[in-house]
C-alpha positions in Angstrom: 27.3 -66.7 -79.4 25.6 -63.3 -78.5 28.4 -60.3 -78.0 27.4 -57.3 -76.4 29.7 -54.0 -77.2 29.9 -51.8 -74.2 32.4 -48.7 -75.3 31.6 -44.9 -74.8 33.6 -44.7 -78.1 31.6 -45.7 -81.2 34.1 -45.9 -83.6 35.6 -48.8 -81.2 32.2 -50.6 -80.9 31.1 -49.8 -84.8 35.0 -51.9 -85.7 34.4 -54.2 -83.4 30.9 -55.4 -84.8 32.0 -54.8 -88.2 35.1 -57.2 -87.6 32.9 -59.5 -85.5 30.3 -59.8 -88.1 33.0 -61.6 -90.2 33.1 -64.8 -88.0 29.8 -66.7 -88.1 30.2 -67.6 -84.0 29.1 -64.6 -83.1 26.5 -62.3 -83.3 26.5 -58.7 -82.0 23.1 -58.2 -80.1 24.0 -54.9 -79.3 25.9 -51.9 -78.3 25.8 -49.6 -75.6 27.7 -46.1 -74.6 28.5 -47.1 -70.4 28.0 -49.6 -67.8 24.3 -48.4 -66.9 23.0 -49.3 -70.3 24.5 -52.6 -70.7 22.7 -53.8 -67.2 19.7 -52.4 -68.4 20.2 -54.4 -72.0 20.7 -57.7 -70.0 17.5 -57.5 -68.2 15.8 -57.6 -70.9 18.1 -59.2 -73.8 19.7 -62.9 -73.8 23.5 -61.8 -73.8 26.9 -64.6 -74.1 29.7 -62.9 -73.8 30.1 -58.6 -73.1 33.2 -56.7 -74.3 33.6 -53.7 -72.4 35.6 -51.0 -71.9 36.6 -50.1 -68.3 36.6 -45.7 -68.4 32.9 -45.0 -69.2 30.7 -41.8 -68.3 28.1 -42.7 -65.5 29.2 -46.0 -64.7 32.4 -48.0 -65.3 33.1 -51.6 -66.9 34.5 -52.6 -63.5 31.5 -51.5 -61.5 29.1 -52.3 -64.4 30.8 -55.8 -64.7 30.4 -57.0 -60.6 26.5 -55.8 -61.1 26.4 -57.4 -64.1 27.4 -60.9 -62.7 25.0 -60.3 -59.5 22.2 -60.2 -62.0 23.5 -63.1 -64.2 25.8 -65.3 -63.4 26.4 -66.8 -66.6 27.0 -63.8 -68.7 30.7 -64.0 -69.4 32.5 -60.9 -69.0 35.9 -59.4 -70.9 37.1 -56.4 -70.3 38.7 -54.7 -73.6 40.9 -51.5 -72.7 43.7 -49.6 -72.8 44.5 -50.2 -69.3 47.3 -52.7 -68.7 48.5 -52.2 -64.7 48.3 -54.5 -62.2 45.5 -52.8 -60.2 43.3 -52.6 -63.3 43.8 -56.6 -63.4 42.9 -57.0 -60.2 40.1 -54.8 -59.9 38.5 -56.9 -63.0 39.3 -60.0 -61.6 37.9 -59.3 -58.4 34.4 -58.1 -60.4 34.2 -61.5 -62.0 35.6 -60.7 -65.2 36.8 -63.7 -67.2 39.1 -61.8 -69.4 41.2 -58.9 -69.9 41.9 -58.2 -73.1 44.0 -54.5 -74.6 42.5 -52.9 -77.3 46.2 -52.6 -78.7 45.5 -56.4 -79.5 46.0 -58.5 -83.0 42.4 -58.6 -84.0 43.2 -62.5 -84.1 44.0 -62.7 -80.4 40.9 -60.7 -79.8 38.3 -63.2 -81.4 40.6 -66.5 -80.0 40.2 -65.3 -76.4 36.2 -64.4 -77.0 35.9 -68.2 -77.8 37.9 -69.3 -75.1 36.1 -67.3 -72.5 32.6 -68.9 -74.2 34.3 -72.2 -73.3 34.7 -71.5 -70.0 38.4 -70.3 -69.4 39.5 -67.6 -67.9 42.2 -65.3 -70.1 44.3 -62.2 -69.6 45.9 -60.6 -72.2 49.5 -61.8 -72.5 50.7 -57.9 -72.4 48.8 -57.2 -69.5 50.2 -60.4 -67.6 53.4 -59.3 -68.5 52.7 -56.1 -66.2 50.9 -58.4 -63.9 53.8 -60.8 -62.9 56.2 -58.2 -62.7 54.7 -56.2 -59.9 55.5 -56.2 -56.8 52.5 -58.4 -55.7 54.2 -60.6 -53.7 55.6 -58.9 -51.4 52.3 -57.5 -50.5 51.7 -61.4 -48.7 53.5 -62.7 -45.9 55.7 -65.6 -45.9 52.6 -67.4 -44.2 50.9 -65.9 -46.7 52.5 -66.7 -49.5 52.8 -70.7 -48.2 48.9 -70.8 -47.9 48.4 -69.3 -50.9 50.9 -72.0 -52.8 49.1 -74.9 -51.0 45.6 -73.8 -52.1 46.8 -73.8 -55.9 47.9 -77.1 -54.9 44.1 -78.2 -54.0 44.8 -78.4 -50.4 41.6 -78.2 -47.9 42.0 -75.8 -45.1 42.6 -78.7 -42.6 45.4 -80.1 -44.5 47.0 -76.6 -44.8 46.3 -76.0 -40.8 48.2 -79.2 -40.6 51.4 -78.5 -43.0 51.7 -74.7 -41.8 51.1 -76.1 -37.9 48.4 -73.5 -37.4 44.1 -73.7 -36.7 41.9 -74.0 -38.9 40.3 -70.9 -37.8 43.7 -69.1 -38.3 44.1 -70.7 -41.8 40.3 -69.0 -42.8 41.9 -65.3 -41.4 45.3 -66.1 -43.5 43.0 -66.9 -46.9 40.4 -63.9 -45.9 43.6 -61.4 -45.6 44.8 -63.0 -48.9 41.7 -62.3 -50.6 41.3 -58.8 -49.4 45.4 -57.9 -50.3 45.1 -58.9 -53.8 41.3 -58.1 -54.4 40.1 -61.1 -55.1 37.1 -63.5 -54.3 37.4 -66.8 -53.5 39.7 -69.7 -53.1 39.6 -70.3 -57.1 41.0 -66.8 -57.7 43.8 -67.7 -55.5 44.5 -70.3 -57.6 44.2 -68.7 -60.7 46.4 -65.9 -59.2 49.2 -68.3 -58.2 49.1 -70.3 -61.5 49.5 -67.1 -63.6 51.4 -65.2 -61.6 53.9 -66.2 -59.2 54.6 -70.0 -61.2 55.1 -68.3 -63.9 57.7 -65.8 -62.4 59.3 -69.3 -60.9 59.5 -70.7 -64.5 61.3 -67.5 -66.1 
């Protein structure tokens, strides 16, 4: 797979390829010092996978990586930082990251999750999870809110949800557009992925 390094600090980027370079999956393609650069490098470069860091001079990784996914779609994004609060989660999420990794890391975790994210799940870094699930997220959501929100993890179409929660249809779409807009994310997948991760896993504790 082709890694792009996206860090304003070379000394990270310079590790990282030297510790990348060790595993024959990957191959480092290229480094670059802020957000502009790397969507500059992708028009004209075949890129997998970016690692980037989120505080950059002249564009950030969370701005660089919702551009970056306008472009191309199919550039998988993880964002590698020192940053570990919820709204820095959210923020990436919400850009179409498909990872959030901490730079404080084993280097082991670091090259498992770059795989995973090539296969096509999405991870967050089990530190900055940690931070995520004990926010106080849900009590941003109502309890209609919150009941919508469970029955679209559940795979529930809006007109079964209008029917369990006794509402309209149209009111169900304002519920899910005032979920999406509260906790920064997309679409109904995010949702989903938010509940899974999240608020089932504070459930299980």
């Amino acid at each position: 797979m082709k890694i792009l390094l996206v860090d304003d600090d070379h000394l990270i980027t310079d590790s990282l390829e030297i510790i990348l370079s060790k595993d024959q999956s990957f191959q480092v393609v290229g480094k670059c010092a802020n957000g502009l650069e790397a969507i500059e490098f992708i028009r004209t470069h075949h890129v997998d996978i970016i690692l980037m860091d989120i505080r950059m001079p002249e564009m950030n990784g969370i701005d660089a990586c919702a551009k970056i996914k306008e472009i191309n779609q199919s550039i998988k994004i993880i964002m590698l930082t020192t940053f570990r609060d919820f709204r820095h989660v959210h923020q990436a999420l919400h850009a179409g990251a498909s990872g959030y990794l901490l730079k404080s890391e084993e280097v082991e975790q670091q090259i498992q999750t770059i795989k995973t994210v090539f296969q096509g799940q999405a991870i967050i870094s089990e530190e900055a999870l940690q931070e995520f699930t004990t926010s106080n997220r849900v009590q941003l959501l109502t309890d209609r809110e919150n009941s919508c929100m469970e029955l679209i993890a559940h795979g529930y179409s809006n007109k079964e949800i209008a029917s369990r929660l006794y509402i309209g249809e149209g009111t169900v779409r304002n519920v899910i557009s005032i979920i999406l807009e509260k906790l920064m994310l997309r679409d109904r997948t995010q949702i989903a992925i938010y509940y899974w991760q999240t608020v089932q896993d504070d459930t299980n504790k």
